[in-house]
C-alpha positions in Angstrom: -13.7 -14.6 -33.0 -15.7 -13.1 -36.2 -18.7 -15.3 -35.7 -21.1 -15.8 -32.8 -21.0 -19.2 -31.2 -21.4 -19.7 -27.5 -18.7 -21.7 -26.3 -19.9 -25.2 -25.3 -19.8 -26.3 -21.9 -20.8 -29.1 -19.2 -24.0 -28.5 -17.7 -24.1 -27.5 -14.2 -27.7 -27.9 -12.0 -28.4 -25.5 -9.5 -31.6 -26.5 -7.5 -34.0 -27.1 -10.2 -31.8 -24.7 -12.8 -29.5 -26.0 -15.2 -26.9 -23.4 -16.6 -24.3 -24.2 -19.5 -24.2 -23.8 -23.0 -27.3 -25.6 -23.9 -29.1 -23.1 -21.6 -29.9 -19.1 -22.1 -26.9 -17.2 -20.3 -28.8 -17.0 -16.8 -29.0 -13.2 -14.5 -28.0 -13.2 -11.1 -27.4 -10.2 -8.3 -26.6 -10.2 -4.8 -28.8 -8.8 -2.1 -26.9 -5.6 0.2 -28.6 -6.9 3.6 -27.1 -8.5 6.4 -27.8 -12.0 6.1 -28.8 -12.1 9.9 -32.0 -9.9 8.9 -34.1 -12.5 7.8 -36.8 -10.3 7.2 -34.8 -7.9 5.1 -32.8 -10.5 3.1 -36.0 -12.3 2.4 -37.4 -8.8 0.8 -34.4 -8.2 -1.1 -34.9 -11.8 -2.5 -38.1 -11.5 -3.4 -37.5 -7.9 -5.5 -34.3 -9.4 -7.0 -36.4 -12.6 -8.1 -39.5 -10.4 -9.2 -36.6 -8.3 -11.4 -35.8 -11.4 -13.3 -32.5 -12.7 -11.5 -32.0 -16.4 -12.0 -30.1 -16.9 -9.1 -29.5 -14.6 -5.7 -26.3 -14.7 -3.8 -26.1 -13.8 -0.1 -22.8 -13.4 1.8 -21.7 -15.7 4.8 -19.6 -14.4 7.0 -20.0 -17.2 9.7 -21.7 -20.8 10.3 -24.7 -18.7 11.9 -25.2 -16.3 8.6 -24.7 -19.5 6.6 -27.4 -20.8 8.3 -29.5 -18.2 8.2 -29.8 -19.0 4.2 -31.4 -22.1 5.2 -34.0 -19.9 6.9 -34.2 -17.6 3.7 -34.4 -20.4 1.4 -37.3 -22.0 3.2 -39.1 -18.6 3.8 -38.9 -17.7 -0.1 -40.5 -21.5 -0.8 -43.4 -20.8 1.4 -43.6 -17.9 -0.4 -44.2 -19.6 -3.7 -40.3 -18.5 -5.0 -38.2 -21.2 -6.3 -35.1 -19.0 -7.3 -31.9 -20.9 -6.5 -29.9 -19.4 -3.6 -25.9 -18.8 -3.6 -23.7 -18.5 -0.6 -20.9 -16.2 -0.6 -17.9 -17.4 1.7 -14.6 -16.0 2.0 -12.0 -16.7 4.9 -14.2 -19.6 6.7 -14.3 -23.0 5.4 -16.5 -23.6 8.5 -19.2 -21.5 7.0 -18.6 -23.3 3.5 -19.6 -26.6 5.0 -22.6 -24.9 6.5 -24.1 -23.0 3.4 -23.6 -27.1 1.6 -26.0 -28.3 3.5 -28.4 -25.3 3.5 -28.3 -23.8 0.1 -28.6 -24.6 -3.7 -24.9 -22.9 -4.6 -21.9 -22.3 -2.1 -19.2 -19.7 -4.0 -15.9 -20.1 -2.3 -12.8 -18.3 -2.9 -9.5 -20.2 -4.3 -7.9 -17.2 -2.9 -8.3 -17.6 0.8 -10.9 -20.9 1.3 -7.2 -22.8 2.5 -4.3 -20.0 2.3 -4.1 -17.4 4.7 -5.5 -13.6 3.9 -2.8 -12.1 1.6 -0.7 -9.2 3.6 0.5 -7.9 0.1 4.2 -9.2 1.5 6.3 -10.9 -0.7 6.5 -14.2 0.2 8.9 -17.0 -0.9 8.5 -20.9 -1.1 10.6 -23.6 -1.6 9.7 -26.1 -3.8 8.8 -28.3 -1.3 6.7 -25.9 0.6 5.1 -24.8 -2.3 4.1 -28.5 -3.1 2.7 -28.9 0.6 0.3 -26.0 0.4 -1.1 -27.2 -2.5 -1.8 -30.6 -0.9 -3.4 -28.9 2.2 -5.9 -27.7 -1.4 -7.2 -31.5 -1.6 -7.4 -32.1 2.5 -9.9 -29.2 2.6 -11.8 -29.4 -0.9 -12.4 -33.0 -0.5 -14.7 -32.8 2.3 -16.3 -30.2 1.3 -17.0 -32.3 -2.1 -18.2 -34.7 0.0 -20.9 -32.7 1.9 -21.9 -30.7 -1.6 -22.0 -34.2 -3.2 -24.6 -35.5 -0.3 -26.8 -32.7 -0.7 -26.8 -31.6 -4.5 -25.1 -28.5 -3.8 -23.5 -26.9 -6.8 -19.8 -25.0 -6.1 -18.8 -21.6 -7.9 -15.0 -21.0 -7.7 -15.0 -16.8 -7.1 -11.3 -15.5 -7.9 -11.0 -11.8 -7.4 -8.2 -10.1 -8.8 -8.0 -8.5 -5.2 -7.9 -11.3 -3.5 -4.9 -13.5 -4.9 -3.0 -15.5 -1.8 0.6 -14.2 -0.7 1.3 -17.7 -1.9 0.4 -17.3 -5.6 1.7 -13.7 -5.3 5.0 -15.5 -4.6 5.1 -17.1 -8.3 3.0 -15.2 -10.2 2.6 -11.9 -9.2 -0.6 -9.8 -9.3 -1.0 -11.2 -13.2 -4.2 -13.0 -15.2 -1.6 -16.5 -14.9 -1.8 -16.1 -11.1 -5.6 -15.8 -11.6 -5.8 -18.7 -13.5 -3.5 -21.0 -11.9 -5.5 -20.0 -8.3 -8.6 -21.3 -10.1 -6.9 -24.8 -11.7 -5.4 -25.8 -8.7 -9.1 -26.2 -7.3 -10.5 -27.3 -10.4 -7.9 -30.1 -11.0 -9.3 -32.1 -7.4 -12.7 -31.2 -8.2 -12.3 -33.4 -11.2 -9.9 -35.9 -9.9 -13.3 -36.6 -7.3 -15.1 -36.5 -10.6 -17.2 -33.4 -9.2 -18.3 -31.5 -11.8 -20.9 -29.3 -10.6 -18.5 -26.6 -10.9 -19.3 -22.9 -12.6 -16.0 -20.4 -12.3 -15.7 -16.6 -12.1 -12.9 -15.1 -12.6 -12.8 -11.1 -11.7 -11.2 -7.5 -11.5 -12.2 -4.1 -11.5 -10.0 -3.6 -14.7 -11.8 -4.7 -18.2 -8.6 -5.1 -19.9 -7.3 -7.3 -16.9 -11.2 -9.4 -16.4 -11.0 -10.0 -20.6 -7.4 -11.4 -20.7 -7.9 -13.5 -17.4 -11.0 -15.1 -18.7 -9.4 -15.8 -22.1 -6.2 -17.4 -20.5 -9.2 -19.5 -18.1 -10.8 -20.8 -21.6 -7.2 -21.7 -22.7 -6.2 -23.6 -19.8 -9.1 -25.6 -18.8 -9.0 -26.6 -23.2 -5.5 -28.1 -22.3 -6.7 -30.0 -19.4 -10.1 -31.2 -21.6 -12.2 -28.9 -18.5 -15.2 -27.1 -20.0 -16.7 -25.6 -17.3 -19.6 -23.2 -17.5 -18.3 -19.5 -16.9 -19.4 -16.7 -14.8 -18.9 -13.0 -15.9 -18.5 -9.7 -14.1 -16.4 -6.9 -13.6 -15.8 -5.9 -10.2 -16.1 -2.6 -8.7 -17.7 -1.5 -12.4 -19.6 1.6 -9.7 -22.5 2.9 -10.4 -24.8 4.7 -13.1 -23.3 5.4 -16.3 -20.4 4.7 -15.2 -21.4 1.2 -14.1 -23.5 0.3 -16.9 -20.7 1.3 -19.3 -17.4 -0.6 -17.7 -20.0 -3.4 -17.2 -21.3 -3.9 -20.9 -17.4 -3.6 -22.0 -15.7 -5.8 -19.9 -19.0 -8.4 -20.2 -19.9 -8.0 -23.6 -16.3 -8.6 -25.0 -16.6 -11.9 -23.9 -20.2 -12.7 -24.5 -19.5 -11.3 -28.2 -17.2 -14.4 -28.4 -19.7 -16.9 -27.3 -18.1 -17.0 -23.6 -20.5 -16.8 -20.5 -23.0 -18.6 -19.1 -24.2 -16.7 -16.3 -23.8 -12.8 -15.7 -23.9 -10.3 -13.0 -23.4 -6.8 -13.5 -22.4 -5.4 -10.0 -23.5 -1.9 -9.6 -23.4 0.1 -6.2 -26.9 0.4 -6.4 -30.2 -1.6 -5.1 -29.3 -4.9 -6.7 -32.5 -5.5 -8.4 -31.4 -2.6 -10.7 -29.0 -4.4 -11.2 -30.9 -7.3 -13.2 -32.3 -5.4 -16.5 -29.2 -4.1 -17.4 -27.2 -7.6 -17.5 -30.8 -8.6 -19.0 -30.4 -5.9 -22.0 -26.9 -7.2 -22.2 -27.3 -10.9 -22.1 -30.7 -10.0 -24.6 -28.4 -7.8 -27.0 -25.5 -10.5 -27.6 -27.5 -13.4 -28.0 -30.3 -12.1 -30.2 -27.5 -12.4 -33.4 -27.1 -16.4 -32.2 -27.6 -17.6 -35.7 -26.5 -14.6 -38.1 -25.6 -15.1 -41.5 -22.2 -15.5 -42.0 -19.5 -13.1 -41.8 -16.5 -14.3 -44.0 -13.7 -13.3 -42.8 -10.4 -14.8 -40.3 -7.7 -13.1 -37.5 -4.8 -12.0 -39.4 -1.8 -13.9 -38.8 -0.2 -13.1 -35.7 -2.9 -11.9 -34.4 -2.4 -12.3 -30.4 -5.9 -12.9 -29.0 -5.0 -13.1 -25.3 -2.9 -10.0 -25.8 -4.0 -8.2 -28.4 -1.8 -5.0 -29.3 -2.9 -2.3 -30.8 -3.4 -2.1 -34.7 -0.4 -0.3 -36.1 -2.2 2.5 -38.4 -0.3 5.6 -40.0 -0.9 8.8 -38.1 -2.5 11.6 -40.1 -2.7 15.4 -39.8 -0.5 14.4 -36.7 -4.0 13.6 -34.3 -5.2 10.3 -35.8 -4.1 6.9 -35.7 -0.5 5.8 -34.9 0.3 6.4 -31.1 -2.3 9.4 -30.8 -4.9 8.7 -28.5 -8.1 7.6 -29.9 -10.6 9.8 -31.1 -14.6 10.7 -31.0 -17.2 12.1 -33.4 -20.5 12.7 -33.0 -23.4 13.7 -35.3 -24.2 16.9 -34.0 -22.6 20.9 -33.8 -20.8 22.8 -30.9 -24.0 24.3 -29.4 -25.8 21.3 -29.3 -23.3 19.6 -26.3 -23.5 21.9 -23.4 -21.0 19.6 -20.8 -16.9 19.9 -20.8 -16.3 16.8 -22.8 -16.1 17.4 -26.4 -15.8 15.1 -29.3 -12.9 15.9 -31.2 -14.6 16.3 -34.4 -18.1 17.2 -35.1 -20.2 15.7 -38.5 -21.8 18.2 -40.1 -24.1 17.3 -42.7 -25.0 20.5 -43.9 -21.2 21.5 -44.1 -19.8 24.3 -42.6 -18.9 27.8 -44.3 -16.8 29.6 -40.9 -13.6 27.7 -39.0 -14.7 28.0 -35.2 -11.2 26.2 -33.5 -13.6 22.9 -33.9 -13.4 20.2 -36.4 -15.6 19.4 -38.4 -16.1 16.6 -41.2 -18.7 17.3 -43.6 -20.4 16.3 -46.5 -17.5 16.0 -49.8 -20.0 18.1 -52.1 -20.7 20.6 -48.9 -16.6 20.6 -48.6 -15.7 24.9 -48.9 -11.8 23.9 -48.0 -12.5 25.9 -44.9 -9.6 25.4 -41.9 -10.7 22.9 -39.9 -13.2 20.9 -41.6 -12.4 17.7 -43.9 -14.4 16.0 -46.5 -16.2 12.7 -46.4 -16.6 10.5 -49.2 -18.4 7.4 -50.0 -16.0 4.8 -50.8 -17.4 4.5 -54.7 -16.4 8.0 -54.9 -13.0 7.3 -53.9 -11.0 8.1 -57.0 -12.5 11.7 -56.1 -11.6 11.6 -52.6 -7.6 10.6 -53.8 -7.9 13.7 -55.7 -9.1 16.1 -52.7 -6.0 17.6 -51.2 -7.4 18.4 -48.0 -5.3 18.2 -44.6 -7.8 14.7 -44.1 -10.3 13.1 -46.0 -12.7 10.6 -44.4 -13.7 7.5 -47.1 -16.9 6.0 -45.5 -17.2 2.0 -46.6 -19.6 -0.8 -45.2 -17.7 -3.4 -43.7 -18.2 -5.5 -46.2 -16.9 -3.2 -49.1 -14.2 -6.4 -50.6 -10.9 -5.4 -49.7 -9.7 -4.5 -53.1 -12.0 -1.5 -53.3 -9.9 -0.3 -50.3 -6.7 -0.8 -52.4 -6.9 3.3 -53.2 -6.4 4.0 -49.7 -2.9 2.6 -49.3 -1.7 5.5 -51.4 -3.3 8.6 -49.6 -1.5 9.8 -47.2 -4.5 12.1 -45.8 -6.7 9.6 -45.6 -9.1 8.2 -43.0 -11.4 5.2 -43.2 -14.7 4.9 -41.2 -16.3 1.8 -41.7 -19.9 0.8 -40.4 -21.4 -2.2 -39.9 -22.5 -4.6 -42.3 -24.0 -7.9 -39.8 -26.4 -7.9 -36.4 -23.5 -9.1 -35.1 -21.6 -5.5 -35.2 -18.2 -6.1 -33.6 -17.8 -9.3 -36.1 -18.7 -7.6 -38.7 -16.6 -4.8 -38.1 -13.6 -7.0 -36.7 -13.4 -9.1 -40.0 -12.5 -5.6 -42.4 -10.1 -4.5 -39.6 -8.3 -7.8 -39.9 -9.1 -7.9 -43.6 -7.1 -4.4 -43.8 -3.8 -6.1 -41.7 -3.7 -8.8 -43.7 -3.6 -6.3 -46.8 -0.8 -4.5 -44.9 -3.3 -1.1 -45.9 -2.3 0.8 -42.5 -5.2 3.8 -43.1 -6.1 5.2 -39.4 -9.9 3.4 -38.8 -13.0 4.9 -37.1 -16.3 2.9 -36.6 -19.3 4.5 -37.2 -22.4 2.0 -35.1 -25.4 3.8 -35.6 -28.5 2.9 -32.9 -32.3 3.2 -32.8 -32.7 3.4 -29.1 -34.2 6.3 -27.2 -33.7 4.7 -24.0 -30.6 5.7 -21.9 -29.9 2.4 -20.5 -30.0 0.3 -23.9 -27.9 2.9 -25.6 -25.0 2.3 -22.7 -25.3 -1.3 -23.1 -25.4 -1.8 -27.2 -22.3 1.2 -27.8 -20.6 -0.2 -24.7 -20.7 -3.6 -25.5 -19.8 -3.1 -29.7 -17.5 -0.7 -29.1 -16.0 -2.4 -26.3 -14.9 -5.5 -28.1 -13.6 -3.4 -30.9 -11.0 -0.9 -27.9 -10.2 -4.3 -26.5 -9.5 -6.3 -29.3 -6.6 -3.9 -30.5 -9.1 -1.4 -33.2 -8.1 2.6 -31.0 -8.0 4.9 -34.0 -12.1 6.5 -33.3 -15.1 5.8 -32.6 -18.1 7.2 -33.4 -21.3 6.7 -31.9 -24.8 7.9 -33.5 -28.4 8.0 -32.1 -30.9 9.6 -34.3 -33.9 9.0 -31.7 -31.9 10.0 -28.8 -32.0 13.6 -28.3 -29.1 14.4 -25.8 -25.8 14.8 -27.1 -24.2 15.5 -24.2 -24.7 12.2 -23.1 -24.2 10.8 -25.9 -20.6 12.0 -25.9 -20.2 11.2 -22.2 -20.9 7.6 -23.4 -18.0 7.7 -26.2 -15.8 8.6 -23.3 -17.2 6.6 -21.0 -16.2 3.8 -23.3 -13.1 5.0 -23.8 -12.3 5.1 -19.9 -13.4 1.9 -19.7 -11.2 0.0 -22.0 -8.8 1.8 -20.2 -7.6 4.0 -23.1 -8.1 7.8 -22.6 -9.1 9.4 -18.9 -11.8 11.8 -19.2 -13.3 12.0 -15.9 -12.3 10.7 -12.1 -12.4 6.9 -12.4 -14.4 5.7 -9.0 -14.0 2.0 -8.5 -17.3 1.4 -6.2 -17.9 -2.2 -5.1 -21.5 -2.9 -5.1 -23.3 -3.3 -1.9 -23.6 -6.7 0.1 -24.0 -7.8 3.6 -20.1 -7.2 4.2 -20.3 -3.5 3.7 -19.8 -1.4 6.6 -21.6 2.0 5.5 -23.9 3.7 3.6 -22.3 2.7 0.1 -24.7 4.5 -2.4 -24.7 8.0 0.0 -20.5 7.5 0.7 -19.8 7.3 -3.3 -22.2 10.0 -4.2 -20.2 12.0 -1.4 -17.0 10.8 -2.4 -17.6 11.8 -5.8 -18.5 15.2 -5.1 -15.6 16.0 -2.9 -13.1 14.5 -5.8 -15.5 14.1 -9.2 -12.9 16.7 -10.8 -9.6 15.3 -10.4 -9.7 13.4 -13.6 -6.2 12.6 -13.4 -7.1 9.9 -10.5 -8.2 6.2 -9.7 -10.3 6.8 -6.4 -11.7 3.3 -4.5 -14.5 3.5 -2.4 -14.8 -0.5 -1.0 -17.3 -1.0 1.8 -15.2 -3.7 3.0 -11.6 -5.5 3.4 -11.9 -8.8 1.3 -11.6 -7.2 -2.0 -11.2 -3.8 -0.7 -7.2 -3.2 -1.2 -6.2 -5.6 -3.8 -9.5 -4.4 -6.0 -8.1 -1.2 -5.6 -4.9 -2.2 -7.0 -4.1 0.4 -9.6 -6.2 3.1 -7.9 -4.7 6.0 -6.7 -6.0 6.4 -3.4 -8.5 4.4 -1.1 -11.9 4.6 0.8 -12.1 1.4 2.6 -14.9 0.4 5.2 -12.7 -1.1 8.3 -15.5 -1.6 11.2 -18.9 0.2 11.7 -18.4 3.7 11.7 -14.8 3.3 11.1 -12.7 4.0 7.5 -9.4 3.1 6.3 -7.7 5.4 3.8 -5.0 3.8 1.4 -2.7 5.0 -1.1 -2.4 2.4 -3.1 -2.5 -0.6 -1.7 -1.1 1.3 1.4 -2.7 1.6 4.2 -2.0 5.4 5.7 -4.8 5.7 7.9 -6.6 3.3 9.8 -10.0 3.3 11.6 -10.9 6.7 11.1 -14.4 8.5 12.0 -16.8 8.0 9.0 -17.7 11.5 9.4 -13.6 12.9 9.0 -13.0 10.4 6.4 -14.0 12.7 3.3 -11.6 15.8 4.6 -8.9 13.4 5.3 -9.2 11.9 2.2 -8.7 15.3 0.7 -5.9 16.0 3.0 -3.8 12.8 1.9 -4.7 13.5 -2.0 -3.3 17.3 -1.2 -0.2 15.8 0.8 0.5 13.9 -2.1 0.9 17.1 -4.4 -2.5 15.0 -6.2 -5.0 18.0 -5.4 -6.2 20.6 -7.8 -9.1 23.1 -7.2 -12.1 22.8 -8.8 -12.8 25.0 -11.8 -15.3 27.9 -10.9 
């Protein structure tokens, strides 16, 4: 989508809350106490509330935790807070009836509210039996209906791409259809008993997995005439940068195209910090509601659920094509002090001596010096066709008309960087990209998105999210990310990278897929990943999962390498894939045997010096 439109839905009350399109995209976290400390659950409330949340979510484990929300609920009333309360079942119907009658929300998962917890066996059905189990579907939803009718409790179907039944497994495999079809089978008796108090999420730890699955949600409820408001998050995103990041790319791809109607960015952190940064998100997307227009269309063939990647020409054999994409930032070598480095540096004063970096500078500072390549503005781009440099760089606003451009289908050396030209970036930037295929002018692209921000957090959020839809949408040639008020470049670079990892396009660093906490985990989670991490933060070449418990735990940690899983209190589980290797270890060996099954695996390097 070029333009910014939120997606119109039904309208779904929660308590005295009404979410849907007609609404602002509401904030919601989940609170990391056990739900059987009243005391401490009602705390947690109240911080996430004061934060800003719209909604809070507790886990039920059981009818007596379920209750216990009652309790919570009324507690938080007396208190003078009227924020709506969610219940969080998985395995136990039992407790799903409970939390109806007790709560404003009750989120139930498709993927084991009536089938059995997966084993990760494959299964096979018959036609037949396949038919059966889905009627089982109707003998357990209806009730439940029933009770959520009776007491105006609104339902959230909660798929987790780690927690798909061995029964959809069976047909679909580990795949966004499966995802889907788990969440239509439920949908299509909610609306045959003409309940439509209904808001979906549809999750994974994997951006490029969440996007697709969400996309492929919007298509199939559009063919069944469903319009159901839409809850966003990416799974396991973990913490810090690293959270915020994933979060705003897997998120703001899909709020950039007018889907979402509630967010939670899931951080293993306190969950009230989790609230202004799906706030900055949620505040960023929807400030360009209204824009002027961007003219502009997809070019033909253009595979939106699947988009590939743009074919480009590859120049001086390290941009565009097949080659990985690249960085640039607006700085020089001494000024980034880390290991990651951008592979070319912008030098606006030029550069007179080759160093082994690259360097673009300035066309009237360009000395033909090894290693550094001009940049030209595109009304000087006669000139540029004339510079016989390795690469030249031809900078244009995205909305430079195409024919200008028309120069660049000849040069060989050339690279485009376009900038943006709308408050809505990515659209802006997405309708030249397209403009350029439909030309069949196949020039390498890097975006340039320059931001204001001093603050850390905003910076993550506004890059992540416009540079996000860009990597996910199919536009990997560069990017290039700019702060002029923001005075560290390392971090700065980290983020490029950290955007790049994200979209799942070039490892950098250790990817750690942290769930965030809730009442189901079974440790310390914010002590185990920052101990996890520094046992392991340098094997860059590795997917590590650190899941405090078993109902997302292994299937979550599907393409991760190895696994850190909470089994009982005290007591870990290490996986290798989704294979369990050691069970019910002592917290306190789990980190050396961790080690000891990556170095068993021929998976261990020592860290640098």
């Amino acid at each position: 989508m070029i333009n910014y439109v939120r997606r119109k839905t039904t309208a779904v009350k929660i308590k005295n809350l009404m979410m849907g399109s007609d609404y602002p995209v509401r904030v919601q976290s989940m609170t990391s106490t056990s739900t059987n400390d009243i005391e401490g659950s009602v705390a947690q409330c109240r911080r996430i509330a004061d934060a800003g949340a719209d909604l809070v979510r507790l886990t039920a484990q059981g009818v007596r935790e379920a209750d216990n929300i009652g309790v919570i609920r009324q507690h938080l009333i007396d208190e003078g807070y009227d924020v709506p309360l969610v219940a969080d079942i998985h395995f136990n119907p039992k407790a799903a009836f409970e939390a109806a009658q007790k709560t404003d929300k009750v989120r139930i998962n498709p993927g084991n509210f009536v089938d059995v917890a997966r084993t990760f066996k494959k299964l096979t059905f018959t036609d037949e039996e396949y038919a059966r189990e889905i009627e089982k579907i109707s003998e357990a939803l209806i009730p439940f209906i029933a009770i959520c009718r009776e007491h105006g409790t609104a339902v959230r179907l909660g798929v987790n791409h780690g927690s798909l039944s061995d029964r959809i497994m069976s047909r679909y495999g580990d795949t966004p259809a499966g995802m889907v079809e788990s969440v239509m089978e439920f949908l299509r008796v909610m609306v045959a008993q003409n309940f439509f108090d209904v808001v979906i999420s549809i999750k994974a730890s994997n951006t490029v997995v969440m996007v697709e699955t969400v996309r492929r949600l919007v298509e199939a409820m559009n063919a069944e005439d469903m319009h159901f408001p839409l809850h966003l998050g990416v799974t396991e995103a973990g913490d810090g940068e690293d959270g915020r990041i994933k979060s705003a790319v897997g998120i703001g791809t899909l709020l950039a195209e007018g889907i979402g109607d509630t967010i939670r960015v899931s951080l293993s952190e306190d969950p009230e910090l989790e609230v202004p940064v799906a706030q900055k998100l949620v505040q960023y997307i929807t400030s360009r509601a209204g824009h002027s227009h961007i003219d502009g269309c997809e070019s033909v063939g253009y595979n939106h659920l699947q988009p590939q990647r743009r074919l480009s020409r590859t120049v001086n054999q390290n941009i565009g094509g097949k080659c990985l994409p690249v960085t640039v930032a607006s700085c020089l070598p001494d000024d980034v002090k880390g290991d990651l480095r951008p592979d070319f540096y912008y030098a606006a004063d030029g550069i007179s001596t080759a160093d082994g970096n690259r360097y673009i500078v300035p066309a009237a500072q360009y000395k033909a010096v090894e290693g550094t390549y001009p940049m030209f503005d595109i009304a000087d781009v006669e000139a540029a066709a004339k510079c016989d440099a390795p690469m030249v760089w031809v900078e244009a606003s995205a909305d430079t008309p195409i024919q200008s451009l028309e120069p660049l289908r000849a040069m060989a050396n050339a690279v485009l960087v376009i900038t943006p030209a709308n408050v809505n970036v990515p659209g802006s930037l997405q309708a030249m990209l397209h403009a350029l295929i439909t030309a069949g002018i196949d020039v390498p692209v890097v975006a340039r998105c320059s931001y204001d921000d001093a603050d850390t957090e905003w910076l993550q959020v506004k890059s992540g999210a416009d540079f996000g839809t860009l990597l996910l949408n199919g536009f990997r040639d560069g990017i290039w990310l700019e702060a002029p008020n923001y005075a560290d470049a390392d971090r700065i670079v980290r983020c490029e990278y950290g955007i790049l990892q994200a979209a799942r396009l070039r490892m950098s660093k250790t990817e750690f897929i942290s769930c965030p906490s809730c009442g189901r985990t079974l440790f310390d989670l914010q002590t185990t990943v920052q101990q996890v991490k520094a046992a392991t933060s340098h094997l860059s070449h590795l997917k590590i999962g650190i899941m405090g418990c078993i109902v997302n735990g292994p299937g979550e940690m599907a393409d991760a390498d190895y696994g850190y899983v909470g089994a009982a209190v005290g007591k870990i589980s290490l996986y290798k894939g989704k294979e369990c290797i050691e069970k019910n270890i002592p917290q306190e060996e789990a980190i050396p045997r961790l080690i000891a099954l990556i170095k068993a695996n021929g998976d261990w390097v020592e860290p640098k010096k």
